[in-house]
C-alpha positions in Angstrom: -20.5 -19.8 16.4 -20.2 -22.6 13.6 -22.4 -22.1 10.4 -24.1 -24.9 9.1 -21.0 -26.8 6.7 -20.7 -26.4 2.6 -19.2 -28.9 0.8 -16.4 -27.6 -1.0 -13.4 -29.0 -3.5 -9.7 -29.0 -4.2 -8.3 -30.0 -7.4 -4.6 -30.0 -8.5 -3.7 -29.4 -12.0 -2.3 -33.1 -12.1 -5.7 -34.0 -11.7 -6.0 -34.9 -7.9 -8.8 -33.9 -6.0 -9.5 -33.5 -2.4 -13.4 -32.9 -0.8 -13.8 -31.0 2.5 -15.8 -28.3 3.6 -16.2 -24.5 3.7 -18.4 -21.3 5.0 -21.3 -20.5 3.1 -19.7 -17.6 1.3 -19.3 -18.5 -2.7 -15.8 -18.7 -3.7 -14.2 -20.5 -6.6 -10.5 -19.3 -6.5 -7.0 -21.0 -8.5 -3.7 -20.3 -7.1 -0.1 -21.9 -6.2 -0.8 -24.8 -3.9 2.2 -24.2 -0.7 2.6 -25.5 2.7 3.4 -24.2 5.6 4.9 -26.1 8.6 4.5 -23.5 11.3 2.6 -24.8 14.4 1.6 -21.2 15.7 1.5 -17.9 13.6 -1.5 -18.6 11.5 -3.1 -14.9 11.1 0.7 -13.8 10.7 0.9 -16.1 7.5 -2.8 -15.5 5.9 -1.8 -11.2 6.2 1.9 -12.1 4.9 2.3 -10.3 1.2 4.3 -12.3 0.3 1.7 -15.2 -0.1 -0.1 -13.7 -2.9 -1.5 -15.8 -5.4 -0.9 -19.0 -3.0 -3.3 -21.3 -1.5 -1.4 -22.2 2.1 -2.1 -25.7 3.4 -1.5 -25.6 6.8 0.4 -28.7 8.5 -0.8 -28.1 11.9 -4.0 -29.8 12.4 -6.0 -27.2 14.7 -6.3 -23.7 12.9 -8.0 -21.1 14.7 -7.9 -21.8 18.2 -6.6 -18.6 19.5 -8.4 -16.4 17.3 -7.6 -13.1 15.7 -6.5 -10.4 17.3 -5.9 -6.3 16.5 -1.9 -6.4 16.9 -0.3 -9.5 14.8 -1.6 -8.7 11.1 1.5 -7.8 9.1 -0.5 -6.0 6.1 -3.7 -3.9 5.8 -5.1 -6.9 3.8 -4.8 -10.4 3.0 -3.3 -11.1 -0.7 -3.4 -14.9 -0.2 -5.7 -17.0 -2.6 -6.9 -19.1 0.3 -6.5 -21.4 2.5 -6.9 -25.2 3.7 -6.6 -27.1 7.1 -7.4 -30.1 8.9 -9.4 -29.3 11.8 -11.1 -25.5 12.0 -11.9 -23.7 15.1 -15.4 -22.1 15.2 -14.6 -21.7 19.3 -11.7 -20.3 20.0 -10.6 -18.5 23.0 -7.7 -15.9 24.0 -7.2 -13.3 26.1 -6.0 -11.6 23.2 -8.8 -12.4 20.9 -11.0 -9.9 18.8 -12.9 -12.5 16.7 -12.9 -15.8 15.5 -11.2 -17.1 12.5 -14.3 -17.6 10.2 -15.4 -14.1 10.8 -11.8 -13.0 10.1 -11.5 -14.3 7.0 -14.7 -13.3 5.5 -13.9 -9.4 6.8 -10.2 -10.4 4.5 -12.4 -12.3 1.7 -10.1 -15.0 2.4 -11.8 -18.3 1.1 -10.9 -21.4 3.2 -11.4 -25.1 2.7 -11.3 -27.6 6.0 -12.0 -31.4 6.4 -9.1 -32.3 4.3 -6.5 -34.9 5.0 -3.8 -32.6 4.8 -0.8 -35.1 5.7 -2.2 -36.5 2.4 -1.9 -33.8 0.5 1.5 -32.6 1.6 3.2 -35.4 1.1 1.6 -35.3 -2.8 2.9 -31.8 -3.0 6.5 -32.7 -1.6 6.6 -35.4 -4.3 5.3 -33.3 -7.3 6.2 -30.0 -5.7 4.4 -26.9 -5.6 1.8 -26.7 -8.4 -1.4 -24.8 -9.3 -4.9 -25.6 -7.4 -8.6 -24.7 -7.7 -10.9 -24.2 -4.6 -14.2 -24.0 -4.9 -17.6 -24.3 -3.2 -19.7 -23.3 -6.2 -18.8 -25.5 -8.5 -18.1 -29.1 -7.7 -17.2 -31.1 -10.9 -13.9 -31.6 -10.8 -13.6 -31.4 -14.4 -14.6 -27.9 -14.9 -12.5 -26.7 -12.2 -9.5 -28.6 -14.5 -10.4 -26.4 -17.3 -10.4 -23.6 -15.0 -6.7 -24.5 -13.8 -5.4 -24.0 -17.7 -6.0 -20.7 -17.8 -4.4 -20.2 -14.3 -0.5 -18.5 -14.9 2.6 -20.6 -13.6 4.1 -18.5 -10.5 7.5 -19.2 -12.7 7.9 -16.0 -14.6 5.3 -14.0 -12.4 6.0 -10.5 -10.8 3.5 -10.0 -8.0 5.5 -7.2 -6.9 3.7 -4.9 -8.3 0.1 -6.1 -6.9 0.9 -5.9 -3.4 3.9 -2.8 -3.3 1.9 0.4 -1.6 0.7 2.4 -4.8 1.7 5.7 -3.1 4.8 6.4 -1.0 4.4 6.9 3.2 6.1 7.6 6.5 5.6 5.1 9.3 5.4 6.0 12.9 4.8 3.2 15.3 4.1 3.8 18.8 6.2 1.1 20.7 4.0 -0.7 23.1 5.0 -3.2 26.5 5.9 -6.0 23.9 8.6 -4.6 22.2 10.0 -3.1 25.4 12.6 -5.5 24.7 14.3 -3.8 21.8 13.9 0.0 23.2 17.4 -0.3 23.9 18.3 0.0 20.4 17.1 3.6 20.6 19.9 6.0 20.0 20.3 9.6 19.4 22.1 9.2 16.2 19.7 6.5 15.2 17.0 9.4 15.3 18.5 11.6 12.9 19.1 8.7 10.0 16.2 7.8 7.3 15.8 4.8 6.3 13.9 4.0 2.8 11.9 0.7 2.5 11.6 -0.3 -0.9 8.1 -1.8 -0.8 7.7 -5.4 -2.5 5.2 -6.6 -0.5 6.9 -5.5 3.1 5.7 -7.0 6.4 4.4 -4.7 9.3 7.3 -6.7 11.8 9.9 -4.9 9.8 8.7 -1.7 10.0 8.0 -2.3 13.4 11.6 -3.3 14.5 13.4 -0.3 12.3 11.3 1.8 14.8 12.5 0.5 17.8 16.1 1.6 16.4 14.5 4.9 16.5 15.2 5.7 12.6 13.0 8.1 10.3 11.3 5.6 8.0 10.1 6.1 4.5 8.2 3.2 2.3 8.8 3.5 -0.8 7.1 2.0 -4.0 9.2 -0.9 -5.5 8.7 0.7 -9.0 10.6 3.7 -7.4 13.3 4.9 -9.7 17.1 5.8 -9.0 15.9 9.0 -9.1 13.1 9.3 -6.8 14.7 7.0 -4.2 17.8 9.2 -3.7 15.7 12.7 -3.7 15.4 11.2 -0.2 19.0 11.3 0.7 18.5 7.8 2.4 21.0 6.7 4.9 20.1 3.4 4.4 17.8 0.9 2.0 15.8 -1.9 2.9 14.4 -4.1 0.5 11.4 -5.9 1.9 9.9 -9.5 2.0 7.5 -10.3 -1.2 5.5 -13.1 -3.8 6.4 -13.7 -7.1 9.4 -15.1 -9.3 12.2 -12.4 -8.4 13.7 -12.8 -11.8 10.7 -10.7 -13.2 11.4 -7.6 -11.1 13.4 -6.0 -13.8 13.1 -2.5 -13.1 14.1 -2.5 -9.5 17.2 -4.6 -10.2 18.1 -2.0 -12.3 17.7 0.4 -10.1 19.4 -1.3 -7.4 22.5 -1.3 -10.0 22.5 2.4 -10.4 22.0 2.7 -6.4 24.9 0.8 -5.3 27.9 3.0 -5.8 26.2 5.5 -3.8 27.7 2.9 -0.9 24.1 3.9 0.7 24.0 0.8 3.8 21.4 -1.6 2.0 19.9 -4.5 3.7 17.5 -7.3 1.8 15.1 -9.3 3.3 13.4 -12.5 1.5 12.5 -10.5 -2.1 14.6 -8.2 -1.0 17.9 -10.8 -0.8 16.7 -12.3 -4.1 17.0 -9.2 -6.1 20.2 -8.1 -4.7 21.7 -11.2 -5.6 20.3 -10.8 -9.5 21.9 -7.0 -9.1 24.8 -8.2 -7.9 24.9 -10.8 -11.3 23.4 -13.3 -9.7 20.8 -15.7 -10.1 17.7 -17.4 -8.9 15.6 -20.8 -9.9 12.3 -22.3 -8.4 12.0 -24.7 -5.4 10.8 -27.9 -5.9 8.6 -26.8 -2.8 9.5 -24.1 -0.6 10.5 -23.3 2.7 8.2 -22.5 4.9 7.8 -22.7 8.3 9.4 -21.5 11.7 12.0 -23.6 12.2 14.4 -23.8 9.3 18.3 -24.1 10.2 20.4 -21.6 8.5 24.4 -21.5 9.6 27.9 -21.4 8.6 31.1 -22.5 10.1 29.1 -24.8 12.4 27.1 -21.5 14.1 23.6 -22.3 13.7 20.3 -20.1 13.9 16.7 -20.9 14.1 14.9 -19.2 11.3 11.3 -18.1 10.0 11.1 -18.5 6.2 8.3 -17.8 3.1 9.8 -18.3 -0.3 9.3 -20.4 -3.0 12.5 -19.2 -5.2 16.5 -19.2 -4.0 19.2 -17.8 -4.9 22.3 -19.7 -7.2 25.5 -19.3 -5.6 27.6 -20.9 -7.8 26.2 -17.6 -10.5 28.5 -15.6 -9.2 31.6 -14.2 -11.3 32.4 -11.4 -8.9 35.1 -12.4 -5.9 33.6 -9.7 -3.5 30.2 -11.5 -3.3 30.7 -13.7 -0.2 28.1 -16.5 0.8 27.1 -15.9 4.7 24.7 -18.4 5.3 23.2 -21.7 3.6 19.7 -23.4 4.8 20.9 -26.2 6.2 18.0 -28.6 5.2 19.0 -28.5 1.5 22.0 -25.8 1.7 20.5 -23.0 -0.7 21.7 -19.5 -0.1 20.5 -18.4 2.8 22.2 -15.0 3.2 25.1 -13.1 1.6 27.5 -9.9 1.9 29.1 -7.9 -0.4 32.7 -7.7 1.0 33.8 -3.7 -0.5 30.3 -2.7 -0.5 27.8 -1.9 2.4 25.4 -4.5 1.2 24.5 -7.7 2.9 21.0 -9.8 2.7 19.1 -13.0 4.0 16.8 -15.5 2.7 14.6 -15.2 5.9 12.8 -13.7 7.7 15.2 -11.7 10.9 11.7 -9.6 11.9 9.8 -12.8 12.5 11.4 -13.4 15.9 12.5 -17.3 15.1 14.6 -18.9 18.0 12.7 -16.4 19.6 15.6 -13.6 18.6 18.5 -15.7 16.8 18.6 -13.1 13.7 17.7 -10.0 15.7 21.5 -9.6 15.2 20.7 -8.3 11.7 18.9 -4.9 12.2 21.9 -4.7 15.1 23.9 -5.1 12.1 22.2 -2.7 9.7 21.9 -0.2 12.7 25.4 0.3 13.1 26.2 0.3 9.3 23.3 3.6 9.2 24.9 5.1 11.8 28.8 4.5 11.0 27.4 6.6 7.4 28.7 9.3 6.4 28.2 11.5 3.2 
């Protein structure tokens, strides 16, 4: 049921201000104004880690329209700093459906702002690129919420890593339900007796999920793990997860990464995880002027195209390189960044996006196929 309206603001550090509206919960909030482009996904996205600190405008007009629902969240909270859309669903209906979107995001204290033209405001942040906002439904002078935005960090620089990594180390078990019937033929006997370590920097749920349909042992790690504590494991493979922040301010687990590698322990990144390979490997990374993200991003080489679900805000330089054996896999081919890369002596390998996410619906499936066999070809 719709609550009677508040009226609510957006300003942009350049000074740019949108009104809309909001619930009646009090929220003034700052954070790194992104889009997304994704037409469906929507409670995916606001329970992704790896949009902490971000306020997600959300191109698709109609948000909410399905509902929210027990199976889809990909964390045990929401880390976003809120969100906007056009039109917002106080109605919705779904066979699958638990609860509307309003109530959801007050149960994740998830502020949102509707009512906005956000065509409008996309196209300003494709133009300027992605820069710091304040929402707020308390305050409504814009100026004040200016002053506000000062004190508000650049993401450039920031390590959220270690706000949303799990603060104590666990074992998943996932019991496979009809939906991912799909995959249960990944199962294998040697599969079963192989542990996998997830190096937590902000992981998503799906990944978890599909490493259990391989049948592996899975531990999740801490990202601020050392060398130590990570092979007191005896891991037969690492898997660095999806996450927010600048990459380049993950120190300490690029360093550990470079006293892991010559273990020749299989190690697969995903998103974060790709970025801090690459700065292991010698690489580096630089900031988007905006982002991908959305579910529907190219990726390819050699004319082989696949259909891809990405969330970063950061990429990978491939021309940092000094080492031959670092080999280039895959570009984006919207603006051909690094999209994935192998190390050709090494049992390391990593993509910019998002494999779990089921783009295409299963285009990059073929890299936990990939990973599986590289686990279960190990030996010590």
């Amino acid at each position: 049921m719709k609550t009677n309206p508040h009226p609510a603001v957006l300003v942009l550090e350049d000074g740019i201000y949108f009104k809309g509206w909001s619930s009646p919960s009090a929220y003034t909030v700052t954070g790194e104004v992104v889009f997304t482009t994704g037409m469906t996904g929507y409670q995916e996205i606001i329970m992704d880690p790896s949009y902490a600190g971000q306020i997600i405008i959300f191109t698709s007009p109609e948000i909410g329209n399905t509902g929210t629902n027990d199976e889809d969240n990909e964390s045990f909270q929401s880390n976003c700093a809120g969100i906007i859309t056009r039109n917002f669903c106080y109605s919705p209906t779904n066979w699958r459906m638990k609860k509307n979107l309003s109530s959801f995001l007050d149960e994740q204290k998830v502020p949102f702002i509707y009512g906005i033209d956000t065509r409008i405001l996309t196209q300003h942040i494709r133009t300027v690129g992605a820069i710091n906002g304040c929402m707020s439904n308390e305050v409504l002078d814009t100026q004040i919420l200016l002053k506000k935005l000062k004190e508000t960090p650049s993401m450039k620089g920031l390590d959220l890593v270690k706000q949303v990594t799990s603060s104590k180390n666990y074992s998943w078990t996932s019991t496979i339900d009809s939906a991912w019937d799909f995959y249960s033929t990944n199962k294998s006997s040697k599969a079963s007796e192989k542990l996998i370590v997830v190096l937590d920097c902000g992981v998503k749920y799906n990944i978890l999920r599909y490493l259990a349909t391989y049948g592996f042992k899975i531990k999740v790690l801490s990202a601020t793990s050392s060398a130590t504590d990570i092979l007191a494991h005896k891991p037969d493979g690492i898997l660095l997860s999806n996450g927010p922040g600048d990459p380049s301010a993950v120190t300490y687990l690029k360093q550990t990464l470079q006293s892991i590698f010559q273990k020749r322990i299989p190690t697969f990144g995903i998103c974060m995880g790709h970025q801090i390979i690459s700065l292991a490997l010698g690489g580096e990374t630089f900031k988007l002027k905006f982002g991908h993200r959305g579910i529907n991003h190219p990726t390819g080489i050699f004319q082989k195209i696949e259909i891809t679900s990405q969330n970063h805000g950061f990429a990978v330089n491939g021309e940092s390189f000094d080492d031959p054996n670092i080999q280039i896999t895959h570009y984006n081919l919207n603006d051909f960044t690094v999209a994935g890369l192998a190390h050709k002596t090494l049992p390391i390998f990593s993509v910019q996006y998002h494999p779990e996410a089921s783009p295409g619906p299963h285009d990059a499936k073929v890299f936990f196929d990939i990973f599986h066999k590289m686990v279960v070809a190990q030996t010590h």
